[in-house]
N, C-alpha and C positions, 0 to 999 in steps of 0.2 A: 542224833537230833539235828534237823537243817532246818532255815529258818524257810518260810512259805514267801517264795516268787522275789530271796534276797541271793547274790553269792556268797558265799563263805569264803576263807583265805584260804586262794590255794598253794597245794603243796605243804601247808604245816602242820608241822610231825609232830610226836608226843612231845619231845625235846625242848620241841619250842614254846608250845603250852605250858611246857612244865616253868620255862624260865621265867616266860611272860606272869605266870600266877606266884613264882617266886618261890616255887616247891620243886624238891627235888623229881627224876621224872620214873622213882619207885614208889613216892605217894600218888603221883597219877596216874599210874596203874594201878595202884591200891583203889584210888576212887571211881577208876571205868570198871573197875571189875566188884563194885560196891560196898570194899572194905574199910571205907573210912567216913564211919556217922559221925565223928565229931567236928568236920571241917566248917574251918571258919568261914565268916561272912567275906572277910578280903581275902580270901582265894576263891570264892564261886563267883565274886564281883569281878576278880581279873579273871577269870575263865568267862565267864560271858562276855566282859569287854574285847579280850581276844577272838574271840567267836562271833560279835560281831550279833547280839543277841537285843529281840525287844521282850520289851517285860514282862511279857506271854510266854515268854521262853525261857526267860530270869527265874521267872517263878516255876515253869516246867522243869527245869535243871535242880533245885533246892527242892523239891519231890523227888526226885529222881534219887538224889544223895543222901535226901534225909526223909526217907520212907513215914507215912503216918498208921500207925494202928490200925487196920480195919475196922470199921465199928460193923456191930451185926445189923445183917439185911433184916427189913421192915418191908413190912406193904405200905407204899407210897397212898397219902390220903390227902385230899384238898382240906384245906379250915373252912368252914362255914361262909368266912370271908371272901374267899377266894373263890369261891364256888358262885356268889353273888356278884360278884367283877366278873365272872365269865360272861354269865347272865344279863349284867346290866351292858354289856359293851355291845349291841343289836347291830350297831352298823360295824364292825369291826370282825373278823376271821382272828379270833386270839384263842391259844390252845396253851396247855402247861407239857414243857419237857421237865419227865425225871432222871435218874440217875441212867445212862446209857443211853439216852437219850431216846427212851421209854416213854410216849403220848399217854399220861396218866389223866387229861381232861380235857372239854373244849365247848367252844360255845355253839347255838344253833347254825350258826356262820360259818363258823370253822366246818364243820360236819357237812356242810352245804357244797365248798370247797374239797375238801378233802377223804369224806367217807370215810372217817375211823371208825363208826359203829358196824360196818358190814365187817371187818375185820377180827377174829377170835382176840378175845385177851391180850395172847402169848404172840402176839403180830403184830402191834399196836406201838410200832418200833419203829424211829423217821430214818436210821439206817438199814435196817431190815425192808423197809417197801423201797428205797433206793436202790439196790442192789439186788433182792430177789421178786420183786415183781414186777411180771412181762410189760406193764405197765407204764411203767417208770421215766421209763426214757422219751417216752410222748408227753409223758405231763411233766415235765422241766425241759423244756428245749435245750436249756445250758446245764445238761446234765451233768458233762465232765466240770462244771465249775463248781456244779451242786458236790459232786463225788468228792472232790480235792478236800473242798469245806469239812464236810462229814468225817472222812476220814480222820482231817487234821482234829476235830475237835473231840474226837472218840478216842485218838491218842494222849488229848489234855485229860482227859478222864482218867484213864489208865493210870497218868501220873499222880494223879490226883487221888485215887483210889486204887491202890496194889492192891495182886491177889486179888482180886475179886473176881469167884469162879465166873457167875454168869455173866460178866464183860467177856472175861477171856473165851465161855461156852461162844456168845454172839460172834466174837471175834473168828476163831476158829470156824464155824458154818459157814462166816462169808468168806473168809478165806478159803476153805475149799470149792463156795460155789461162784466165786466171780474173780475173773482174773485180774480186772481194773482194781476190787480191793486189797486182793495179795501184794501188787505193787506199789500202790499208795500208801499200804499198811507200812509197807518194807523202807519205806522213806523217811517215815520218823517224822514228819514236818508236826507240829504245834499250831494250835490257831483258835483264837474264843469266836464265838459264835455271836458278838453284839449287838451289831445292825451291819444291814447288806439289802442289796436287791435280789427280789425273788420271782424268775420270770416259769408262770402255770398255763400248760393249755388244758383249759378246762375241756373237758366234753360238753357242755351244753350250751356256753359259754363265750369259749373260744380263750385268746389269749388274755392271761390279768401279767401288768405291769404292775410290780409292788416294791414294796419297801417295809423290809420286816426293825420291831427294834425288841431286843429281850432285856428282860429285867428280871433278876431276882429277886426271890420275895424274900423279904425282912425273917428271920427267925429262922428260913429253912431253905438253905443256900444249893441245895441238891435238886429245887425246882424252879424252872423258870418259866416268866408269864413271858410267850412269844405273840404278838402283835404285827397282823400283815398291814400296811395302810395304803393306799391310793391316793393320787393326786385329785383335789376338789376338783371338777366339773372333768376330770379324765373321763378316756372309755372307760379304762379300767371300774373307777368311780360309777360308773351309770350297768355296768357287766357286774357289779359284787349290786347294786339296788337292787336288779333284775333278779341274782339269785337269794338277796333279803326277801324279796317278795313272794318268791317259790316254799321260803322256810318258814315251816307250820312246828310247833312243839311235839310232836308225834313221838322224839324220840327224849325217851327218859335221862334223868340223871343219872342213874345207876348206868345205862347203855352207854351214853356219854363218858364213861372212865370217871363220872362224880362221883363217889361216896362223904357226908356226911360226916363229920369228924365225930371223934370219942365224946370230945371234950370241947 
């Protein structure tokens, strides 16, 4: 695990980690090779202070060591609520990521933007159109900065959720078909997804200047409401009115990855 765009110490060897955590350096080989669930909190706090670790990575590491139960997979469903916030947000490009960072909904905007509905189901995946479609690389001009991002944050998942066939299924496809993800996968880096800038060349368009910010939603922390914004009186701002005003409801809730809750 390296931190994203920091150095690490170099040169130091298990020995030294071991000393620095104050364990000897057969329990830290016990814990890189994942034999020791019971390690305490002041030995993973002196292994990340020696590593030189931010809290994104703190908390990556303490997954890493103390593995959580799988819970069984579910079809991801918007609340009623949520579905409403999509809806009500007209001037805004806001989409919901689920688990693997799987487009399970989004608003007229978003779709206006981005075209998730022309997309089957099982596609409907913001790492998956990053890396396998021809696409791609024209609509993020700062692709490799997009790549890094993604990657790092597919890796917080992972930590986040072991074992989980269909990350590792995703994982493995792009790994065989793109060589930029084989090596950023190989890299380990960490990194949350919160707010960042997000630069699109639209096709009809042209380029949006934006500024994304994610939040999770209350009660169910495996989806997040992603929000694009533009600056007031920007182009950008006057290029997202232009494609509001192109956007008619033609396409369904159901189309849109919305379904209806149970409950």
């Amino acid at each position: 695990m390296r931190a994203t765009g920091r150095r690490r110490v170099p040169g130091l060897r298990r020995d030294e980690l071991a000393t620095l955590a104050g364990v000897s350096v057969e329990y830290y080989v016990r814990l890189e090779q994942g034999r020791a669930p019971n390690v305490s909190d002041a030995v993973l706090d002196a292994l990340a202070t020696a590593l030189r670790l931010d809290d994104t990575e703190r908390d990556h590491l303490r997954n890493l060591v103390r593995p959580v139960k799988p819970r069984p997979a579910r079809q991801p469903r918007l609340r009623d609520g949520v579905r409403l916030l999509l809806d009500s947000m007209s001037t805004t490009p806001v989409f919901v990521l689920g688990r693997r960072m799987d487009v399970v909904g989004w608003n007229p905007l978003a779709e206006a933007v981005s075209d998730w509905s022309a997309k089957p189901v099982s596609e409907r995946n913001a790492a998956r159109h990053l890396f396998l479609d021809p696409t791609a690389r024209d609509f993020y001009p700062e692709w490799d900065t997009v790549a890094e991002e993604t990657v790092a944050y597919l890796r917080l998942d992972a930590g986040r959720h072991p074992k989980d066939p269909k990350l590792a299924a995703l994982v493995g496809e792009l790994s065989i078909a793109d060589e930029t993800f084989r090596t950023l996968w190989a890299a380990h880096d960490v990194k949350e997804k919160t707010f960042g800038r997000k630069l699109i060349n639209h096709p009809l368009v042209g380029e949006l200047d934006l500024r994304y910010e994610t939040l999770a939603l209350p009660g169910d922390p495996d989806q997040l409401v992603v929000t694009y914004l533009a600056e007031t009186g920007s182009t950008t701002a006057e290029r997202l009115a232009l494609l509001a005003s192109w956007t008619a409801p033609t396409v369904s809730q159901e189309e849109r990855g919305i379904r209806p809750s149970a409950g």
